[in-house]
N, C-alpha and C positions, 0 to 999 in steps of 0.2 A: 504494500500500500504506500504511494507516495507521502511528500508532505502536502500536496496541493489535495489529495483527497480527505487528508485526517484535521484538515487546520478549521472544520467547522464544531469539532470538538470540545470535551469541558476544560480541556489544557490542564488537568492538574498536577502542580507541579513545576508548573513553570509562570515567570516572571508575568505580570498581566495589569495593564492599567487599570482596567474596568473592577478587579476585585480592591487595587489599590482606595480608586474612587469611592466605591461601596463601604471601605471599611472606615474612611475617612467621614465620609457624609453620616454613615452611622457613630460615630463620635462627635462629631460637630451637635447632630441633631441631641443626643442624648446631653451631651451638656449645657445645651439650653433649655432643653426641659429641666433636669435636674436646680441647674440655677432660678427658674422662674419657679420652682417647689420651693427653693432653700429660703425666697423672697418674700414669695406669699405666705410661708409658715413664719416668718418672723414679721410680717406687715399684719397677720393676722393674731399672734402671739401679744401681741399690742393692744389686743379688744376686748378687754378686761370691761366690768362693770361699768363700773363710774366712764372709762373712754368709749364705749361703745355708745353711752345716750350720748354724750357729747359730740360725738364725732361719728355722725349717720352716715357721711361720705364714706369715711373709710373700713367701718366695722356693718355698714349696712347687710342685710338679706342678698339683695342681687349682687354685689360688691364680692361679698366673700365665698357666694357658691362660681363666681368666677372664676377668682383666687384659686379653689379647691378644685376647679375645672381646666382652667386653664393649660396646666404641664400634662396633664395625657392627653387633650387636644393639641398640644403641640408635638407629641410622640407619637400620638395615633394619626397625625396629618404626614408625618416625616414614614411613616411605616408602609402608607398607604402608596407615599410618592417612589418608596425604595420596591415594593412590589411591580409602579406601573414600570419605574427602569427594568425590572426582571424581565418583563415582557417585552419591552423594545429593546432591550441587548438581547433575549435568545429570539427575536424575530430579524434579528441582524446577524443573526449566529455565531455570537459573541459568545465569553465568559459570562456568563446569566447568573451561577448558582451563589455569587459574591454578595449579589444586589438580594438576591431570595434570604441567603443566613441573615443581611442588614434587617430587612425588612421584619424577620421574625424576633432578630433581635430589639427591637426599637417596640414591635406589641407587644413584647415579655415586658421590656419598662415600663412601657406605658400600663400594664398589670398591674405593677407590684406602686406605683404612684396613685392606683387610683385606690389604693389603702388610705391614702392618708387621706381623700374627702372626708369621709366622720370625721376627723377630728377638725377640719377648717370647718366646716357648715353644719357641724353636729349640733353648738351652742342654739344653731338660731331656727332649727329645726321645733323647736315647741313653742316659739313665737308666734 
């Protein structure tokens, strides 16, 4: 079998931008979700009693189920985008299965962040 007939293959094993890309964008994406968790847990960490009648902006209902929504909307949009690359690198019959691990990677986080909702929107849940 030549090289021109195997080079639509999954290359494993060898050197490949598209897996480089994949694992790059699944790290970018993951640490801006994690910092927009680390943010709103401490913007929400602040909505104590007395600050949250005072301060309806910031410790409001809509505000902090945001807050609490927010980082796996932002891992579950990156997850979705690393799945539509899976499908236009293997319909270019590229390295595909980079962008597929990204993808699954990024809804495992987006998983395990949407733990911490109860505790950003839990207080304001019996209002």
């Amino acid at each position: 079998m030549s090289t021109q007939e195997r080079r639509g293959g999954d290359r494993l094993g060898q050197e490949d931008d598209e897996v480089r890309s994949a694992i790059r964008f699944a790290a970018i994406a993951t640490v801006i979700g994690v910092v927009f968790l680390v943010i709103a847990a401490v913007w929400v960490g602040g909505c104590d009693g007395a600050t949250a009648d005072a301060d309806s902006f910031a410790c409001g209902a809509p505000q902090r189920t945001v807050l609490g929504l927010g980082a796996p909307a932002i891992l579950m949009a990156s997850g979705l985008w690393a799945f539509y690359r899976t499908y236009r690198v293997w319909r270019a019959r590229g390295t595909w299965w980079g962008w597929q691990g990204a993808g699954w990677f990024l809804m495992m986080v987006m998983l395990i962040t949407l733990m911490g909702i109860p505790a950003m929107i839990g207080p304001i849940l019996g209002d």
